[in-house]
DSSP file (Angstrom, degrees, kcal/mol; ACC not computed):
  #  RESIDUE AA STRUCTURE BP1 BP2  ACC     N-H-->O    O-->H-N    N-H-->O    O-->H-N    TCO  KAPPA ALPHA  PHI   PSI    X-CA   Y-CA   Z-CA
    1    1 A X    >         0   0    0      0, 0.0     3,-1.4     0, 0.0     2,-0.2   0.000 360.0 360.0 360.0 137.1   73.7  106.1   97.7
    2    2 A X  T 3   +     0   0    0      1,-0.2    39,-0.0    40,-0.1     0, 0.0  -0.510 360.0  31.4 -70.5 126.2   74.4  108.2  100.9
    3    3 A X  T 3  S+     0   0    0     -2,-0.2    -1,-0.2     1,-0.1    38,-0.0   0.286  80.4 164.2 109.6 -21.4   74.4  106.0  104.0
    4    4 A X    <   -     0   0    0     -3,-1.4    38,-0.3     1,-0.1     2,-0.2   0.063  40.6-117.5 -34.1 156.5   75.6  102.7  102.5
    5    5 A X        -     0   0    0     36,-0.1    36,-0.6     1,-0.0     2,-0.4  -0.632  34.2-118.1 -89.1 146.1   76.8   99.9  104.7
    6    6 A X  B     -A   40   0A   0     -2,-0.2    34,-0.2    34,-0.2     3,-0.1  -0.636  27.7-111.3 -75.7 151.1   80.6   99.1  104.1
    7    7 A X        -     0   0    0     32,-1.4     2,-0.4    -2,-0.4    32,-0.3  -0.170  52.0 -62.5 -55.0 162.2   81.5   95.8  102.9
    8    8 A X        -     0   0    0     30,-0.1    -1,-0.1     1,-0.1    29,-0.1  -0.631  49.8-108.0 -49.9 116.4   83.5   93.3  105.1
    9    9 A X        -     0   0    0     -2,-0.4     2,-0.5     1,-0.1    29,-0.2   0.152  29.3-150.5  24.3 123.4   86.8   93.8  106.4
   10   10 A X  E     -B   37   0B   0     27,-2.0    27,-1.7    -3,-0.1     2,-0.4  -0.982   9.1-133.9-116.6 151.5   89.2   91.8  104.8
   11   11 A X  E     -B   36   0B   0     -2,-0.5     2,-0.6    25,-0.2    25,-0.2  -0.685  24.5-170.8 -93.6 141.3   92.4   90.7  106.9
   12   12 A X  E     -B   35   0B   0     23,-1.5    23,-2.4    -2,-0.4     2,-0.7  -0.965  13.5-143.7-118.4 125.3   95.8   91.2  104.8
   13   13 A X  E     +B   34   0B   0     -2,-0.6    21,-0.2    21,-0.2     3,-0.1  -0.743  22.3 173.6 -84.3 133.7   98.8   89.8  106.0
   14   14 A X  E     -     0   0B   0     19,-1.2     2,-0.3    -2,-0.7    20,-0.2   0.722  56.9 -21.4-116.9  -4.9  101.7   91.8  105.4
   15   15 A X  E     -B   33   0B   0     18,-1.6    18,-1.7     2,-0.0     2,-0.3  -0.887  40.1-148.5-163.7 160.1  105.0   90.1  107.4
   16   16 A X  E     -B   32   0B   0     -2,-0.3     2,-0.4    16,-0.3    16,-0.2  -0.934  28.6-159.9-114.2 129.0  105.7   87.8  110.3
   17   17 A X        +     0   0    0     14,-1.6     2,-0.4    -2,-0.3    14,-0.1  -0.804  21.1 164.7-121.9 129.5  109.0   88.7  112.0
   18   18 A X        -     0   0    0     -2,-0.4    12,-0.1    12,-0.2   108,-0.1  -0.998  40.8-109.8-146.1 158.5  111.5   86.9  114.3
   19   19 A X        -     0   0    0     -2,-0.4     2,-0.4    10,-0.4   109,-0.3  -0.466  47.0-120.4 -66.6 157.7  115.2   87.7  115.4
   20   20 A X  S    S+     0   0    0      1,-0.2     2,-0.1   107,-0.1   109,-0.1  -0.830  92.4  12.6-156.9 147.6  117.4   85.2  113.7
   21   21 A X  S    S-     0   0    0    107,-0.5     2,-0.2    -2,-0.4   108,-0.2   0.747  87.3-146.6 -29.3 173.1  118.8   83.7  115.3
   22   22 A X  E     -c  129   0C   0    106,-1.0   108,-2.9    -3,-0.2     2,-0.5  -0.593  22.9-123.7 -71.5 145.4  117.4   84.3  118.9
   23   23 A X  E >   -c  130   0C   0     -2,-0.2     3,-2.3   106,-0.2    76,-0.4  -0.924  25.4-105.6-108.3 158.4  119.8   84.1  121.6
   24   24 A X  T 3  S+     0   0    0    106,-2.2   108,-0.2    -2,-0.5    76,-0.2  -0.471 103.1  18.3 -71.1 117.6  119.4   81.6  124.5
   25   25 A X  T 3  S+     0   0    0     74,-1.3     2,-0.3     1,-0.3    -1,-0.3   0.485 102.9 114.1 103.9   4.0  118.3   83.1  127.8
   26   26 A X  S <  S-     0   0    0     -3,-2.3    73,-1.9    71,-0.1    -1,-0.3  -0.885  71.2-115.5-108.9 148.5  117.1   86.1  126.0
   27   27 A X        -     0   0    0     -2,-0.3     2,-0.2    71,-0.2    70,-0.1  -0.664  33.9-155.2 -82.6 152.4  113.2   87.3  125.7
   28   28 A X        -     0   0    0     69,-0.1    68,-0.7    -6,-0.1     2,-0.4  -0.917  10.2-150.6-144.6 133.1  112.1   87.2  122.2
   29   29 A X  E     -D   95   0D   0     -2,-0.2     2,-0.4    66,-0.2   -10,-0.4  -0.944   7.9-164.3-108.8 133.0  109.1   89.4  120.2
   30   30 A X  E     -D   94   0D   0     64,-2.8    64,-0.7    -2,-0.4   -12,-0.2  -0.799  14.3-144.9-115.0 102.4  107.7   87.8  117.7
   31   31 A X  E     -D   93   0D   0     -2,-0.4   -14,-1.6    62,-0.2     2,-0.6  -0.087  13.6-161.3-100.6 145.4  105.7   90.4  115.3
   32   32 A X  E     -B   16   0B   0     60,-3.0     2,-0.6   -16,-0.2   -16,-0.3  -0.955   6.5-165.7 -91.7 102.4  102.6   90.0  113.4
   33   33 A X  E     +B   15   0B   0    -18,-1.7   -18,-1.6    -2,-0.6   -19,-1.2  -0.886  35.7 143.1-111.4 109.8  102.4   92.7  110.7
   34   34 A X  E     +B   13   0B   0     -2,-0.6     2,-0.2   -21,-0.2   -21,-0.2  -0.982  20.4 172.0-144.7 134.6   98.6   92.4  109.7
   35   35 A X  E     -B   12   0B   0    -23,-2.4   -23,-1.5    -2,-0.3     2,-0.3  -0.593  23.5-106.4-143.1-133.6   96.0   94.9  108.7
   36   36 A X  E     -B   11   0B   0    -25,-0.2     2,-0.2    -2,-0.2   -25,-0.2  -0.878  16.0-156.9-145.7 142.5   92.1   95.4  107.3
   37   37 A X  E     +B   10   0B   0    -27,-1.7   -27,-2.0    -2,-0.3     2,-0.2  -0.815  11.5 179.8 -88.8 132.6   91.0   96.4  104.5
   38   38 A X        +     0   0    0     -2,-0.2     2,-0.3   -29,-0.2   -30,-0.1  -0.820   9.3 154.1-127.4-162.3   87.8   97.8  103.9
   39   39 A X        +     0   0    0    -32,-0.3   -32,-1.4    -2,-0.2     2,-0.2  -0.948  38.1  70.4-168.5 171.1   86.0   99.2  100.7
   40   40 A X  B     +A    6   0A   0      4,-0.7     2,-0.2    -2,-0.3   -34,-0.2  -0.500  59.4 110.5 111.6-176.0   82.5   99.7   99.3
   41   41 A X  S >  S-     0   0    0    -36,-0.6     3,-1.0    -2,-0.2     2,-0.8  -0.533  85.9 -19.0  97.3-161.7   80.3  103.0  101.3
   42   42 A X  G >  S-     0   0    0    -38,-0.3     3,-1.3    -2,-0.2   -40,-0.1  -0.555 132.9  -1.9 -87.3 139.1   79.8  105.7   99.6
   43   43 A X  G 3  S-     0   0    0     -2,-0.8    -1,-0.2     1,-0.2     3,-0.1   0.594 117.1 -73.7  56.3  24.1   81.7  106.7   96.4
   44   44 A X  G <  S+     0   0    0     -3,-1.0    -4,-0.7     1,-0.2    -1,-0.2   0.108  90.8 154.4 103.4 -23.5   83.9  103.6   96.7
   45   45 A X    <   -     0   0    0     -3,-1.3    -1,-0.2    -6,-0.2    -3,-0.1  -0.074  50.5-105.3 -90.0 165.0   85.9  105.2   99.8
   46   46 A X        -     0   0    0     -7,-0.1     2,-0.3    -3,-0.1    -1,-0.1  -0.112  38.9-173.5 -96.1 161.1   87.5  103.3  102.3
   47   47 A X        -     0   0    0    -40,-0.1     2,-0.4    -6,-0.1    -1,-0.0  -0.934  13.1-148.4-164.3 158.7   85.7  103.1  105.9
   48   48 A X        +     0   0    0     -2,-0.3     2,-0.4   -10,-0.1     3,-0.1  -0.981  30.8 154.1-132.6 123.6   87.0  101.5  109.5
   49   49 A X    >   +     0   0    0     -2,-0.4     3,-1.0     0, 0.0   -40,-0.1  -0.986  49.6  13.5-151.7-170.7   84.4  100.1  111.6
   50   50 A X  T 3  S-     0   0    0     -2,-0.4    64,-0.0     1,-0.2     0, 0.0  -0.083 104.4 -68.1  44.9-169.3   84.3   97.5  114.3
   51   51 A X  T 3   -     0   0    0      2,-0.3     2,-3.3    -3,-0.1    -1,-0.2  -0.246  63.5-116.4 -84.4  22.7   88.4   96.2  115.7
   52   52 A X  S <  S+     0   0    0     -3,-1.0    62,-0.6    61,-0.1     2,-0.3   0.380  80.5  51.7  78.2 -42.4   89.0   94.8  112.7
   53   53 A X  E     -E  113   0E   0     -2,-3.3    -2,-0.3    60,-0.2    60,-0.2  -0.868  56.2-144.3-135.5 179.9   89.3   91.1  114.0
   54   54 A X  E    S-     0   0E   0     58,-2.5    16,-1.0    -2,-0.3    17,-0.2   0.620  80.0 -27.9-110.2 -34.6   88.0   88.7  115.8
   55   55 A X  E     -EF 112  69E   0     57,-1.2    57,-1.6    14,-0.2     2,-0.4  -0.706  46.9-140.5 167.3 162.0   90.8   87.1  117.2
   56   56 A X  E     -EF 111  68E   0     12,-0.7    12,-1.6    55,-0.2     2,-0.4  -0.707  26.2-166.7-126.7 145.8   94.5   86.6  116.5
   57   57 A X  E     -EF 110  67E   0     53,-1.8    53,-1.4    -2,-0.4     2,-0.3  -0.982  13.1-150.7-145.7 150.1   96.3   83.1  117.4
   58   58 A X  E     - F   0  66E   0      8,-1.7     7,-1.1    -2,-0.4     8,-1.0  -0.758  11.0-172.8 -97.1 142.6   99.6   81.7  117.7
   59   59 A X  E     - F   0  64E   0     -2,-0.3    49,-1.8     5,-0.3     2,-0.4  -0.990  10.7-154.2-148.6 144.4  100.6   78.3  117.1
   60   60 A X  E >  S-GF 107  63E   0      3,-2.3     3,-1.5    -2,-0.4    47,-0.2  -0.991  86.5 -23.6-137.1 112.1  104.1   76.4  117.7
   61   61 A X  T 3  S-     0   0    0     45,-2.1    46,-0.1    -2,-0.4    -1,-0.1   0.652 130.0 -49.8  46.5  25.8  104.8   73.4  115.5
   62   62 A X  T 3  S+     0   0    0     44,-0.3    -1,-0.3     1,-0.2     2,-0.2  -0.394 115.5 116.2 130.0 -15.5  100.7   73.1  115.0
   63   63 A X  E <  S-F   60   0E   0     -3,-1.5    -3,-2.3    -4,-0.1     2,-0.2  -0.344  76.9-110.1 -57.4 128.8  100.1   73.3  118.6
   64   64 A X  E     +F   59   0E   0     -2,-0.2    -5,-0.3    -5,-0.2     3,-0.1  -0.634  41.9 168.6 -69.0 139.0   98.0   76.5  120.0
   65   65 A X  E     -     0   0E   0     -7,-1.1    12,-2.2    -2,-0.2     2,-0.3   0.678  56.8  -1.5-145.6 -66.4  100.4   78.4  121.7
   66   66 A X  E     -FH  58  76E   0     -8,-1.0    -8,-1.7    10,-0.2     2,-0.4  -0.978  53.6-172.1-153.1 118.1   98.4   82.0  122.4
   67   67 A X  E     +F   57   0E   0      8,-2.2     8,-0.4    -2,-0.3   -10,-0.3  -0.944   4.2 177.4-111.0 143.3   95.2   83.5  121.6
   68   68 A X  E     -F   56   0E   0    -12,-1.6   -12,-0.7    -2,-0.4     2,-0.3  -0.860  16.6-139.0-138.5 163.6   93.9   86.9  122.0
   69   69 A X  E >   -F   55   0E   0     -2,-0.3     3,-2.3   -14,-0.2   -14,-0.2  -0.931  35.9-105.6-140.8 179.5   90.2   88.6  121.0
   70   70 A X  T 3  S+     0   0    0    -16,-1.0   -15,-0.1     1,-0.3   -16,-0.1   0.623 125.4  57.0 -66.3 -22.5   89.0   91.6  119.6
   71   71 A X  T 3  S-     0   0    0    -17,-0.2    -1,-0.3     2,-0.1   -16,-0.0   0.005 118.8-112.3-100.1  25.5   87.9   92.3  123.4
   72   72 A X    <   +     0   0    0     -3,-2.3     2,-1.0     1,-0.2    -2,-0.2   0.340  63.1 155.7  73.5  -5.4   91.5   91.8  124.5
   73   73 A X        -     0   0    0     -4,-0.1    -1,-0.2    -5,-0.1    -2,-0.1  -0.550  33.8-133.7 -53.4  83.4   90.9   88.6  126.4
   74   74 A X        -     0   0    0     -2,-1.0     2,-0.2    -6,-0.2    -6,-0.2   0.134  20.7-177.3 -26.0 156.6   94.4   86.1  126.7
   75   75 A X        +     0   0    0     -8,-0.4    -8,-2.2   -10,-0.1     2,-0.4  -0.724   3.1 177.8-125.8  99.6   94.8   82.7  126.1
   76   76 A X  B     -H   66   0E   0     -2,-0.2   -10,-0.2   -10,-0.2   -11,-0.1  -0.972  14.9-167.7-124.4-178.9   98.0   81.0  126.7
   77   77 A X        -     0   0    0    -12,-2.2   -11,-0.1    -2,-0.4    -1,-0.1  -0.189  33.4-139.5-128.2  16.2   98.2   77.2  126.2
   78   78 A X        -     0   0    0    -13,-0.2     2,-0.6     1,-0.1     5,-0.1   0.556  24.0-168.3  -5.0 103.6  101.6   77.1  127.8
   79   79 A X    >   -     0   0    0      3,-0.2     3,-1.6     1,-0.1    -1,-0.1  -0.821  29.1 -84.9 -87.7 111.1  103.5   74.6  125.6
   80   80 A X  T 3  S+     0   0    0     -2,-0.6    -1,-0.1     1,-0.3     0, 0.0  -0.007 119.0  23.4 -22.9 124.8  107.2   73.0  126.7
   81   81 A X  T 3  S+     0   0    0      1,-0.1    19,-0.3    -3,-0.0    -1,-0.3   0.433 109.1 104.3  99.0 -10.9  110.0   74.9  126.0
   82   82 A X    <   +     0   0    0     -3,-1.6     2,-1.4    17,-0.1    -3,-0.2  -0.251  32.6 169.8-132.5  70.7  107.6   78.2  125.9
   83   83 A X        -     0   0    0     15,-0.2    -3,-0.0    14,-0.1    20,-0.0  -0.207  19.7-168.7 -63.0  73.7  107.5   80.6  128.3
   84   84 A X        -     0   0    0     -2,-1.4     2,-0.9     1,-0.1    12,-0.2  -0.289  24.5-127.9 -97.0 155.9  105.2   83.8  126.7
   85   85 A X     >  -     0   0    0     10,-0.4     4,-0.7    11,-0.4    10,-0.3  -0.851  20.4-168.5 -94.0  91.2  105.0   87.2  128.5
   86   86 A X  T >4 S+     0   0    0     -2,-0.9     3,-0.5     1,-0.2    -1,-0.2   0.845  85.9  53.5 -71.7 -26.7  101.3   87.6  128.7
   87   87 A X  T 34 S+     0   0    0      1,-0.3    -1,-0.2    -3,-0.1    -2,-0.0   0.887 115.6  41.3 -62.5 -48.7  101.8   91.5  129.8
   88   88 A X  T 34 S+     0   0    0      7,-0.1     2,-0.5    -3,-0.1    -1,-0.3   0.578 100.0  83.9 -78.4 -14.8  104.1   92.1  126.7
   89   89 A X    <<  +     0   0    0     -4,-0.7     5,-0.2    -3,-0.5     2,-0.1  -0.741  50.0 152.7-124.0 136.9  102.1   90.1  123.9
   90   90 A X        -     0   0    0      3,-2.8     3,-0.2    -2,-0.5    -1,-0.0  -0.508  65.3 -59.4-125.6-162.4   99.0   91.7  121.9
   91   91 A X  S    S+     0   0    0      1,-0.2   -34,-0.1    -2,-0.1     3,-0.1   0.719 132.2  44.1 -72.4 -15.4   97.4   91.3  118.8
   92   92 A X  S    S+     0   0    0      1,-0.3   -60,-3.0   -61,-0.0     2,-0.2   0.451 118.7  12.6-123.7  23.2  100.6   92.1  117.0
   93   93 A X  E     -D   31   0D   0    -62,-0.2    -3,-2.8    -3,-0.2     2,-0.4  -0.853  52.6-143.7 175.0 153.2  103.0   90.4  118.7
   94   94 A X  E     -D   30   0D   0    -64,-0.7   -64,-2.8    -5,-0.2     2,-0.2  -0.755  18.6-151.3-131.3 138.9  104.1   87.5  121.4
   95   95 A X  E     -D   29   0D   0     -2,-0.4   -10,-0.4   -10,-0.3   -66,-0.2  -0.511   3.2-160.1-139.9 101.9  106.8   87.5  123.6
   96   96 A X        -     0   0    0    -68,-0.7     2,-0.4   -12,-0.2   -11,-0.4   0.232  15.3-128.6 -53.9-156.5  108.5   84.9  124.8
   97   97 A X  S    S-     0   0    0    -70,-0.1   -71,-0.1   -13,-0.1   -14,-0.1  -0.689  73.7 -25.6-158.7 144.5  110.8   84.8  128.1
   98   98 A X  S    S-     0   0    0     -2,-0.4   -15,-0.2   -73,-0.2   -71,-0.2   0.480  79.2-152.9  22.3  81.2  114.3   83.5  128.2
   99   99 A X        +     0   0    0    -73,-1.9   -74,-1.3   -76,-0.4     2,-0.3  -0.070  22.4 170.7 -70.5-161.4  114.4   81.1  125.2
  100  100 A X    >>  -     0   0    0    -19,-0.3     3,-5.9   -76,-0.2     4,-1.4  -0.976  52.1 -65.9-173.4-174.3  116.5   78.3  124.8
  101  101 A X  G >4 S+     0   0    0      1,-0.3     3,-0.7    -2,-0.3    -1,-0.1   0.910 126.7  68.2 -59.2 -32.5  116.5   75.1  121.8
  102  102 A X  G 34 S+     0   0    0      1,-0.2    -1,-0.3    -3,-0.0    -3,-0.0   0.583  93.7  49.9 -49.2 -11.2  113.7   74.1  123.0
  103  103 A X  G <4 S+     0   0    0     -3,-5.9    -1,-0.2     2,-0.1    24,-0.2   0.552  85.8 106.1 -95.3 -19.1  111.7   77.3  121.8
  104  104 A X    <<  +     0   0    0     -4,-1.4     2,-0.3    -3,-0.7    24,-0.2  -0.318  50.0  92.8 -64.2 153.4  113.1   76.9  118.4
  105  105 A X  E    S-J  127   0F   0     22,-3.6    22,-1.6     2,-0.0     2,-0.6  -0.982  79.7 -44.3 159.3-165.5  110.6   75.7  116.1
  106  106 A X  E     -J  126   0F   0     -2,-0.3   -45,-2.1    20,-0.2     2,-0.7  -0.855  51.8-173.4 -91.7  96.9  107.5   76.8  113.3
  107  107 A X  B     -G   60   0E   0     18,-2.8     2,-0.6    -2,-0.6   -47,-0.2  -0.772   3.1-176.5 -99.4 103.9  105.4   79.6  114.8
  108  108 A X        -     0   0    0    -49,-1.8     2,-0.8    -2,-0.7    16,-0.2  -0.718  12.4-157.8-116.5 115.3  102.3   80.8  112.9
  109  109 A X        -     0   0    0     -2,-0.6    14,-1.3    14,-0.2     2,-0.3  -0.726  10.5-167.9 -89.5 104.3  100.0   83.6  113.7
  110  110 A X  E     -EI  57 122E   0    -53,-1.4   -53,-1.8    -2,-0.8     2,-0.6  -0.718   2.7-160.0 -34.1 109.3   96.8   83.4  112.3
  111  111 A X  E     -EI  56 121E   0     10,-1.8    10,-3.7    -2,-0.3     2,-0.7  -0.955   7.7-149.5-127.3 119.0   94.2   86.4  112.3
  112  112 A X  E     -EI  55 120E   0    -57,-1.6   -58,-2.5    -2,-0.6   -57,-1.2  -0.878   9.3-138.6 -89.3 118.7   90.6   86.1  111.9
  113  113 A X  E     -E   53   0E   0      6,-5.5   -60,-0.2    -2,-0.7    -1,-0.1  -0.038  32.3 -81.8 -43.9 153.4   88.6   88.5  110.4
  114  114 A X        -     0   0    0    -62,-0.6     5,-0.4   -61,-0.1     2,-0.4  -0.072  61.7 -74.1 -40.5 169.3   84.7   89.8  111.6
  115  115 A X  S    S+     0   0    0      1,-0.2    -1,-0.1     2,-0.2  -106,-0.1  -0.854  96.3  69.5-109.9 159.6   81.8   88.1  110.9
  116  116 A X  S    S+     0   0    0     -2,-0.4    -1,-0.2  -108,-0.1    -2,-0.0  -0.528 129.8  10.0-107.2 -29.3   80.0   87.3  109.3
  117  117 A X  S    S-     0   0    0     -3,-0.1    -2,-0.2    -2,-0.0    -4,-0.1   0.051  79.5-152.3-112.6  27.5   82.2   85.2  107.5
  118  118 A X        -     0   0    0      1,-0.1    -3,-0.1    -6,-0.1    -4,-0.1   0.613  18.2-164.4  34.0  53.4   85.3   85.3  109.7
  119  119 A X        -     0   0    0     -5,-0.4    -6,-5.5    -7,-0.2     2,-0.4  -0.269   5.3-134.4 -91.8 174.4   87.9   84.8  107.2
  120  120 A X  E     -I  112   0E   0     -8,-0.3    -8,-0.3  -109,-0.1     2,-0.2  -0.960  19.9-179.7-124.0 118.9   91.4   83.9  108.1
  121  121 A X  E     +I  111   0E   0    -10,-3.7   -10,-1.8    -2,-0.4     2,-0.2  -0.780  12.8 169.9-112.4 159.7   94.8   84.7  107.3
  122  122 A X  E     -I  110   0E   0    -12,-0.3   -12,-0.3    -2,-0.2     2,-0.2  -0.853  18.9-151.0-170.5 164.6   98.0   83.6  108.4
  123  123 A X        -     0   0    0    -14,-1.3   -14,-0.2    -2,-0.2     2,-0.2  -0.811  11.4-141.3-120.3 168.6  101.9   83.3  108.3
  124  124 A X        +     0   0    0    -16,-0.2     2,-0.3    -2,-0.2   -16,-0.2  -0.674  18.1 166.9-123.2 147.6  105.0   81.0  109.2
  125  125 A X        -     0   0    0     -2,-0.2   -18,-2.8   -18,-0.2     2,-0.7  -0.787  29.3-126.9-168.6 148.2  108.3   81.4  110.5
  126  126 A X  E     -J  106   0F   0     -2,-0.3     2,-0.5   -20,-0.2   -20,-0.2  -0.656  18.3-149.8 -93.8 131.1  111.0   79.4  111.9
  127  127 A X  E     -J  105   0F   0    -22,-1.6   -22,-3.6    -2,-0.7     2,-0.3  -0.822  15.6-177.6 -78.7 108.1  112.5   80.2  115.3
  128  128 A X        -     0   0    0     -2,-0.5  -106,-1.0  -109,-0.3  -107,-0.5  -0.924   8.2-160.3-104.9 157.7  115.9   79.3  115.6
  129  129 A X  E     -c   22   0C   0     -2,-0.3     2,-0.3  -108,-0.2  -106,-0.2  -0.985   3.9-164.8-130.6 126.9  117.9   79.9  119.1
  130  130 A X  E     -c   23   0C   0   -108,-2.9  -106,-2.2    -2,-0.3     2,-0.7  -0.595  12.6-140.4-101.0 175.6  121.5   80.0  119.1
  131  131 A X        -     0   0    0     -2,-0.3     2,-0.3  -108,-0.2  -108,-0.1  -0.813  16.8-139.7-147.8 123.3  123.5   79.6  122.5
  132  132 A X        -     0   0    0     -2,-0.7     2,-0.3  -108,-0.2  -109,-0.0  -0.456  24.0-112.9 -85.7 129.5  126.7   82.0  122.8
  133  133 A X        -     0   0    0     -2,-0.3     3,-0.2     1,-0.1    -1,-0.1  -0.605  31.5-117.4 -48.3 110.2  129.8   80.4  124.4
  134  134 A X        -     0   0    0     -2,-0.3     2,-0.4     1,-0.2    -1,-0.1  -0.099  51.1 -78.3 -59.7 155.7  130.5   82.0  127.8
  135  135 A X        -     0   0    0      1,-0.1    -1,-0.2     0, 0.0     2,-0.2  -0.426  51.5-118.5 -42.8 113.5  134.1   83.7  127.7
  136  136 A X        -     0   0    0     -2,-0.4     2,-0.6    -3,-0.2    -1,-0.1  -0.423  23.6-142.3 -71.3 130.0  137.0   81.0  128.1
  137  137 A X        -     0   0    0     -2,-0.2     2,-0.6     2,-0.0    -1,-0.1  -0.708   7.2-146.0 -93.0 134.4  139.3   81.5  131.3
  138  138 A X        -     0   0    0     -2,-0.6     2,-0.4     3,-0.0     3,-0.1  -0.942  23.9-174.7 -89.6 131.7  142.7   80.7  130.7
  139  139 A X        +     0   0    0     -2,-0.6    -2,-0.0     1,-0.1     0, 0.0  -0.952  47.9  31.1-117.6 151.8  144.2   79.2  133.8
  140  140 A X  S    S+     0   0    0     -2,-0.4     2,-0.3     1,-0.3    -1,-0.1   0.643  78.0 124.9  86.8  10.6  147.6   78.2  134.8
  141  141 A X        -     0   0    0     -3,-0.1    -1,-0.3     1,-0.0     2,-0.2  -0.825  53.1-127.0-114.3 163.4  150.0   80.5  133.1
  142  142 A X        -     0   0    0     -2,-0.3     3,-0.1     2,-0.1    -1,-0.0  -0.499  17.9-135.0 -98.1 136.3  152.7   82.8  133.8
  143  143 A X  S    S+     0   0    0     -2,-0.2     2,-0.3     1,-0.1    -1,-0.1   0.896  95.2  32.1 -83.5 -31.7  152.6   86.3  132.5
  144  144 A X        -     0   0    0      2,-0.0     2,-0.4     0, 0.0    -2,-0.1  -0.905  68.1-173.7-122.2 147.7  156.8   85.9  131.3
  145  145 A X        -     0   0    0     -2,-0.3     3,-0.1    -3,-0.1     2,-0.0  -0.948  16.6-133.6-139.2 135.4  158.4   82.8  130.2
  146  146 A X    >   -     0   0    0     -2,-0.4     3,-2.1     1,-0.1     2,-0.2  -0.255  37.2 -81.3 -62.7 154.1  161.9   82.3  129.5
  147  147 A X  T 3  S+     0   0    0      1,-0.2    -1,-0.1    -2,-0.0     0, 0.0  -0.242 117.3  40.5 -34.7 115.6  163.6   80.6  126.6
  148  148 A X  T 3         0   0    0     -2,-0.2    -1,-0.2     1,-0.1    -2,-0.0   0.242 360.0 360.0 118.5 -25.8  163.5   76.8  127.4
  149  149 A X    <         0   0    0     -3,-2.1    -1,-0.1    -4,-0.0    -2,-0.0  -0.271 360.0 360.0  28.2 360.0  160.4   77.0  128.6
């Protein structure tokens, strides 16, 4: 029938992304790759209404980390050890400021669907941070030495 309502949204997740390692002292994006599906309307064909979610979170080692909603509204939960770029970070990605080992850890981003029944997706990945060795000075040598030495 012409005029049908579409069905609900469904959230898919399709990757979570992290450098790996991070380096220490560097800012770090961590990407959400999510989208919605919708289906149902007339003749089967695919239709977009509403944003799609409801609101997207981050979580660090099961602690909430970062929240956003559909109406673009921040949360962050400022955790030790995690210093997130609220300017830089959306629904499809966080960004952290100058990790270090303490940021390493299990990050999962969660996405909630519309409602009515607000369903939920989410993925995992582990954050490791390495920390690169400054350049070694040599001191206390001589550009020639003789035999004998």
């Amino acid at each position: 029938t012409t005029g049908a309502l579409c069905d609900e949204g469904v959230v898919v997740m399709e990757n979570l992304k992290a450098p790996q390692p991070a380096r220490a002292g560097e800012n770090v994006q961590l990407h959400c790759l999510w989208s919605v599906r919708y289906s149902g309307g007339n003749n089967g064909l695919l239709h977009k209404r509403g944003k799609g979610f409801s609101q997207v979170k981050w979580w660090k080692d099961g602690h909430q980390l970062f929240k956003i909603d559909s109406n673009k509204e921040k949360t962050d939960y400022r955790l030790p050890g995690v210093d997130i770029i609220t300017k830089k970070s959306d629904s499809k990605m966080v960004t952290l400021r100058a990790v270090s080992r303490s940021s390493e850890g299990q990050y999962v981003c969660e996405v909630m669907g519309e409602g009515p029944t607000f369903r939920t997706t989410n993925a995992t990945v582990n954050l490791t941070v390495a920390e690169v060795p400054q350049a070694a000075e040599v001191t206390g040598v001589r550009p020639v030495y003789r035999t004998g030495e």
